[in-house]
Each structure stands twice: as C-alpha cells, then as structure tokens.
C-alpha positions as CSV (number, residue, x, y, z in Angstrom):
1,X,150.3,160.6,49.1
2,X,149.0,158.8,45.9
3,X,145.3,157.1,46.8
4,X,143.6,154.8,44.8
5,X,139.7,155.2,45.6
6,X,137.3,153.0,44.0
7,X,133.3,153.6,44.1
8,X,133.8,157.5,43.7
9,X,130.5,158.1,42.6
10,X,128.7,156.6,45.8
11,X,127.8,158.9,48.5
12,X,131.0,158.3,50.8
13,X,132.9,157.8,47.8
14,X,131.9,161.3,47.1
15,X,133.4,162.7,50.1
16,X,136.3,161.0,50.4
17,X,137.0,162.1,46.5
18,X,136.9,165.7,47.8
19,X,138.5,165.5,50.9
20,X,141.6,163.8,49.6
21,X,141.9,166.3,47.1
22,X,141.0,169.3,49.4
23,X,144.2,167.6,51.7
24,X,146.5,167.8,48.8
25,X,146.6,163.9,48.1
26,X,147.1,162.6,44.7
27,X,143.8,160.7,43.8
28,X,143.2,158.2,41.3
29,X,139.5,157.5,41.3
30,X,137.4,154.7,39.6
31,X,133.9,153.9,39.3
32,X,131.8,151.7,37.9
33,X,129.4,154.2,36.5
34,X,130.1,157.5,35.0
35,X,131.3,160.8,37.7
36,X,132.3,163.8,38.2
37,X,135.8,164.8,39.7
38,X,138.5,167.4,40.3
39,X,140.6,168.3,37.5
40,X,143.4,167.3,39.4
41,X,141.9,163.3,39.8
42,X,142.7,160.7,36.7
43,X,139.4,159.1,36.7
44,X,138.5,155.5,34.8
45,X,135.1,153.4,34.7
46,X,134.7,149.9,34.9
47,X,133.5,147.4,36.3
48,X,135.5,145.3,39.6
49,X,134.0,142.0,38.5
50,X,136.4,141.7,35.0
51,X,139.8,141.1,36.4
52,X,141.3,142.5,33.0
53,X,140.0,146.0,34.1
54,X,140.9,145.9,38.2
55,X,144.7,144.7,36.9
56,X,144.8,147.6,34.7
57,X,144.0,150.1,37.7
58,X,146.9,152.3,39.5
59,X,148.3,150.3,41.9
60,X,151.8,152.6,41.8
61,X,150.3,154.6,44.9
62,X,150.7,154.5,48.5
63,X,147.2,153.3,49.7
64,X,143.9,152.2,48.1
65,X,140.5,153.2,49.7
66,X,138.0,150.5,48.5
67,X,134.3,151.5,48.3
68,X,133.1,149.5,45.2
69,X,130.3,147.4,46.1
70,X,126.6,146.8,46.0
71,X,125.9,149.3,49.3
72,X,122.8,147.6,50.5
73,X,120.6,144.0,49.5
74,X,118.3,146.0,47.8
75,X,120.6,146.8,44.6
76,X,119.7,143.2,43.0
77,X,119.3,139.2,43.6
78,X,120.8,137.6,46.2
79,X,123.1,135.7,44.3
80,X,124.1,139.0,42.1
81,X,125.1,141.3,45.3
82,X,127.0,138.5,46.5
83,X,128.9,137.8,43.6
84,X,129.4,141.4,42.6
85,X,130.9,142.3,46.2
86,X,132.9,139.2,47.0
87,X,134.5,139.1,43.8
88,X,134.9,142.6,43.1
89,X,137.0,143.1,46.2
90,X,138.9,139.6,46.0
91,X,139.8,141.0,42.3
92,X,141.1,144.6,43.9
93,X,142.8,142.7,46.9
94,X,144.6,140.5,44.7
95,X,146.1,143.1,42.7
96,X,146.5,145.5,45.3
97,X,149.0,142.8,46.9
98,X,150.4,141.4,44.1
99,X,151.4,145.6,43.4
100,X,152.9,145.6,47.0
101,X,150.3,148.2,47.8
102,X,151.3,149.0,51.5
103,X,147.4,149.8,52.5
104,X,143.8,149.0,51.8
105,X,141.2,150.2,53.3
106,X,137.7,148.9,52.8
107,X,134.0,149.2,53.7
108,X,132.9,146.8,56.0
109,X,129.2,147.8,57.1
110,X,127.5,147.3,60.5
111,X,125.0,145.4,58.6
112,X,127.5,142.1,59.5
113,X,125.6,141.8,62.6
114,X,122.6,140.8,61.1
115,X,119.8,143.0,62.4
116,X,119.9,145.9,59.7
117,X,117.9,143.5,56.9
118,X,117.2,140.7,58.6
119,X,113.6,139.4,57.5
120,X,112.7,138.1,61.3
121,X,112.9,140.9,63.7
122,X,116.1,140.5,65.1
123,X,118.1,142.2,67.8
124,X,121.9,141.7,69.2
125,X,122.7,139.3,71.8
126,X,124.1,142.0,74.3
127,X,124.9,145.8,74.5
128,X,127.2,147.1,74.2
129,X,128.6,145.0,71.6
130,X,132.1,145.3,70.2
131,X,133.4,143.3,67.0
132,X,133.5,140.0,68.3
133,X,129.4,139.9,68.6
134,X,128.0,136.7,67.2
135,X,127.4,137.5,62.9
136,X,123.4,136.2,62.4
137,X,123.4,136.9,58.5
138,X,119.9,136.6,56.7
139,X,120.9,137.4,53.1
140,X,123.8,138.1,51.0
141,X,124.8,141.5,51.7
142,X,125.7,141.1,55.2
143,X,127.3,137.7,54.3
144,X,129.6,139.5,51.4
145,X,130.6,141.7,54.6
146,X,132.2,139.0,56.5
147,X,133.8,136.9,53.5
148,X,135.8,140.2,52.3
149,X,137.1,140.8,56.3
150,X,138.1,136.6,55.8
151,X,139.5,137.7,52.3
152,X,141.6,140.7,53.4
153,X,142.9,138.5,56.7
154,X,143.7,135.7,53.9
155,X,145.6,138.4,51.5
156,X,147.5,140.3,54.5
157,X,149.0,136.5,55.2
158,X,150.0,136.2,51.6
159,X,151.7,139.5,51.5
160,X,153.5,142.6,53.1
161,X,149.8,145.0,52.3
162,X,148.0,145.7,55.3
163,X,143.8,146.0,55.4
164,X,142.1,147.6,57.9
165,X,138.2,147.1,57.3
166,X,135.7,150.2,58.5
167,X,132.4,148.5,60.1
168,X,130.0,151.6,58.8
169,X,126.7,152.4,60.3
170,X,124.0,154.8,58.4
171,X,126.2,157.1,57.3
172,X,124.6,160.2,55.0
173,X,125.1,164.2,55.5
174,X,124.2,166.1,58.2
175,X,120.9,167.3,57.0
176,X,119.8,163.6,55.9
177,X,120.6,162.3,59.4
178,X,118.6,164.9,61.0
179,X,115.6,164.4,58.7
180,X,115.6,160.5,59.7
181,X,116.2,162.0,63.5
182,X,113.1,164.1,62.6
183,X,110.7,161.2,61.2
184,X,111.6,159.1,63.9
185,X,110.2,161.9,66.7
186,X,107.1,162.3,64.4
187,X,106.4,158.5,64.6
188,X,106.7,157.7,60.9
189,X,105.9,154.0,61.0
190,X,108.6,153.1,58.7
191,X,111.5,155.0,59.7
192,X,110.6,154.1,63.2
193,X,111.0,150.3,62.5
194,X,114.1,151.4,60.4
195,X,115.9,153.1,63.0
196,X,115.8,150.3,65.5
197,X,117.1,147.7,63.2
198,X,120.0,150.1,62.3
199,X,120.1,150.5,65.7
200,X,119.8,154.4,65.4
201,X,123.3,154.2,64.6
202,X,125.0,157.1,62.5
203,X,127.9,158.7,61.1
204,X,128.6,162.2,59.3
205,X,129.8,161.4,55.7
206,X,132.6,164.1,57.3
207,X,134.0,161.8,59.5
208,X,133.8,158.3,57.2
209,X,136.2,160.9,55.4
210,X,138.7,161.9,58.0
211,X,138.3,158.3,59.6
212,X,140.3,157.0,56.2
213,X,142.6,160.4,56.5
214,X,143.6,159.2,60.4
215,X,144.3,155.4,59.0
216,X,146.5,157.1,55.8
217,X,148.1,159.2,58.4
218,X,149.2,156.3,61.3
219,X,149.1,153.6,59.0
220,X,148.4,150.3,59.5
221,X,150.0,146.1,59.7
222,X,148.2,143.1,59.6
223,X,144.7,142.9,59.0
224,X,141.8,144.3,61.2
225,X,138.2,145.5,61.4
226,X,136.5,148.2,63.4
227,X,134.0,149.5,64.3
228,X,133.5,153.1,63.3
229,X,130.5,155.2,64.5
230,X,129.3,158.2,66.3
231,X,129.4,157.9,70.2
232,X,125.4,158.7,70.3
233,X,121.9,158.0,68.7
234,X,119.9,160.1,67.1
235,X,116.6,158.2,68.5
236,X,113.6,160.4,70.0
237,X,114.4,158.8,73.4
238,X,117.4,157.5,75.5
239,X,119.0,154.7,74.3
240,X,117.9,152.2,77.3
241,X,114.3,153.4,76.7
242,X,114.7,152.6,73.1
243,X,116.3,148.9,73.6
244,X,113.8,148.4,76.3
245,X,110.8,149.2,73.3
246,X,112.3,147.0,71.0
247,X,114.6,145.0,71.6
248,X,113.8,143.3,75.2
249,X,115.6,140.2,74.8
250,X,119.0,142.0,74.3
251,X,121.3,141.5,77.3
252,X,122.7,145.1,79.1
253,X,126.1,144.2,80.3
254,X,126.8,147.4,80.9
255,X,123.5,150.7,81.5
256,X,124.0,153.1,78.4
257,X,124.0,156.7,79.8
258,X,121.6,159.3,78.0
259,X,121.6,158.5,74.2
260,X,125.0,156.9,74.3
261,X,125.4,154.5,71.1
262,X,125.2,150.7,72.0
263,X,128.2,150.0,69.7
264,X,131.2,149.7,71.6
265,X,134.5,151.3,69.5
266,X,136.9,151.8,71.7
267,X,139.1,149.1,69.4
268,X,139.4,151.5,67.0
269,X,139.7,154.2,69.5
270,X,142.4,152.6,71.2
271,X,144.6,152.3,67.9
272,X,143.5,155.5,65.9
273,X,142.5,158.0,68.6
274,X,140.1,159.9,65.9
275,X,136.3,160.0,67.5
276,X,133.2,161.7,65.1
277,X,133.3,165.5,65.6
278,X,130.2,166.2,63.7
279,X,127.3,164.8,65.9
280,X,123.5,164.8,66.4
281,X,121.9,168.0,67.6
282,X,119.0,167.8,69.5
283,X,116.6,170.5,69.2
C-alpha cells in the first residue's frame, strides 16, 4: 500500500514513518521542517499553509495519514495555531479528494473536550464520556480540532474519500509515560495538576501506530471520529478516587472499576476491534 504521511518529524509521525516501512508499505513522507527517513521513503519539506506546495504532494497512493499541525496551544498565538491547523488540513483534504484519495486519516486530539488547556479548571460533564460529550473550547487549539472533524464530514459529502479522525490522548513512549506515572506518585505539583486535566489519559506511540495500520487494513466510508486510548490510567490512585479529588462536579453514570480510563471507546472498538497492547505497569 502507497501512504502519504504528513508531519513525519513529530513524535507520532516518527512512529508511524517506521512502522509503515517496517510493514512493507510504500511511504511518501512530508514535513514541514527538515527529517530523517528510510532510504526507501521519498521525503519533501514544506509548508501545508501554501496550497501550491500541498497540490504538488503524492496523492497517486492508496491512503494519506495526516499529522501536520501545531500539536498543542503552546506552539504560537491564538490566531497563528488556528490558522496554521485549519487551513493546513482544509488545503490536504481538498487535494486529497480532488486526487480521489480513497482514505485520510487524521489527528483529532482529546483536547476537543476542553479540559486539557482550558484556563478555568474545568472538568467533563459525566464519566464515562464517549464522543458525543458536550465540546467546552477555551482557545484555538481545541477549536482547530472540531472545525477539521466539520471539514473532513464536509469533504467526505463532496466526494468518494473517506476520513476517519483519531481523538488522541497523551500519547509519548513507554518510558515518558511512566516518568509522568512516576512524578505524579511523587506529588510533583505541576504534573499532578497536569494529569487531571488530561485526565491521566495515555497511549503508547506503539499503538497510535498500529491504530492507523488496523484503519489501512479494514478500511473505512463516510466520515467519523473516535476515540482512541488506552483502557487504564496511569494515576497514583484508582480512577474514582482521582475524579472524586478533582473533579467532584463530574457526574458517574456508570462506577469505574480499579484504574479503568473514564473515556468510553467502545465506538471505535465496535468498528476496528484493535485495543492498546502496550499498557501502564504498575510497580
């Protein structure tokens, strides 16, 4: 299969680079900053905001995997993450439909929800929450988010490409997940305050990769958005303890056993069976 990946250089671009390769797929990778890649990978840098230069990507391949974006509020102004994500992605969409691409897949980010910058402390209306929870933005990032899931239902109207949009938590390696794990039990102040607005959500830069393998594999119609996480926490303490501590007002529809994530994905469950492999360990 013949993937075009753009944001190679980022951390789950990374991954996904070398796992596509490792499976024998055919990459075509672009960023907008200079990277390294397999010999086997015809590689380009530019930037998604000049149309000229997303037009003149591959789109002769079989799927594109779309990671080019601003990955968090703190990579510029308001106004410049917004634009830069928005219009990046329209740009890549448009072509990739125009090309008769028959798949995207794109980042999405659990941030959507609100809670992971929000400047008031914030906390989700009830638990567990699938995709339909109420969106509370506070700045652009998270607003990007939801305008790209609006543009890729928009595009999949328009033509015969199908998007499917990946709702990411904190996703990082193994060893980076249990340092935050670890920081958290010590009661760094910080990471403490972090963790609960992420809402000790997680996933192994492993499985983002073989989450986008599983949607290349079954392939996908229409347009839709998932949620795609690890089925635990890696808080110090169980996950009802945790929401009890801080985040009271959030209704539990349903007790979370143990350190059971509050994220419900059984949507994507449901249509692409795959579930994270490479969890937590507690210690």
């Amino acid at each position: 299969m013949k993937v075009l990946l753009t944001g190679a250089a980022g951390l789950i671009g990374k991954e996904i680079l070398n796992t596509l390769v490792a499976e024998g797929h055919e990459v075509v990778a672009t960023d907008r900053v200079q990277f390294s890649a397999p010999a086997s990978v015809k590689s380009s840098v530019g930037d998604l905001m000049s149309i000229e230069f997303a037009e003149s990507l591959d789109f002769d391949c079989d799927a594109v995997v779309h990671l080019g974006s601003v990955p968090s509020p703190l990579g510029g102004s308001d106004e410049m993450v917004f634009h830069n994500n928005v219009m990046g992605t329209y740009h890549l969409f448009a072509a990739a439909v125009e090309k008769k691409v028959p798949v995207v897949i794109y980042a999405s980010s659990l941030s959507i929800y609100g809670t992971a910058w929000s400047g008031p402390w914030t906390s989700p209306e009830y638990v567990p929450f699938d995709e339909n929870l109420p969106l509370n933005h506070y700045e652009s990032y998270a607003l990007s988010k939801e305008v790209n899931e609006r543009s890729a239902d928009m595009w999949a109207n328009r033509g015969e490409t199908a998007f499917v949009g990946l709702r990411f938590p904190y996703c990082n390696s193994e060893a980076a997940i249990n340092d935050f794990a670890e920081k958290m039990k010590q009661g760094d102040k910080e990471t403490v305050l972090t963790g609960a607005k992420i809402l000790w959500c997680y996933l192994d830069l492993r499985d983002a990769a073989q989450g986008v393998l599983t949607i290349l594999k079954k392939g996908a119609k229409g347009s839709a958005t998932y949620n795609f996480l690890a089925p635990d926490t890696n808080a110090p303490k169980p996950t009802m303890e945790m929401l009890a501590e801080f985040h009271p007002t959030t209704k539990v529809n349903t007790p979370l056993p143990g350190y059971a994530t509050i994220v419900d994905c059984s949507a994507w469950e449901k249509v692409y069976g795959y579930k994270p492999k490479h969890l937590f360990k507690r210690g």
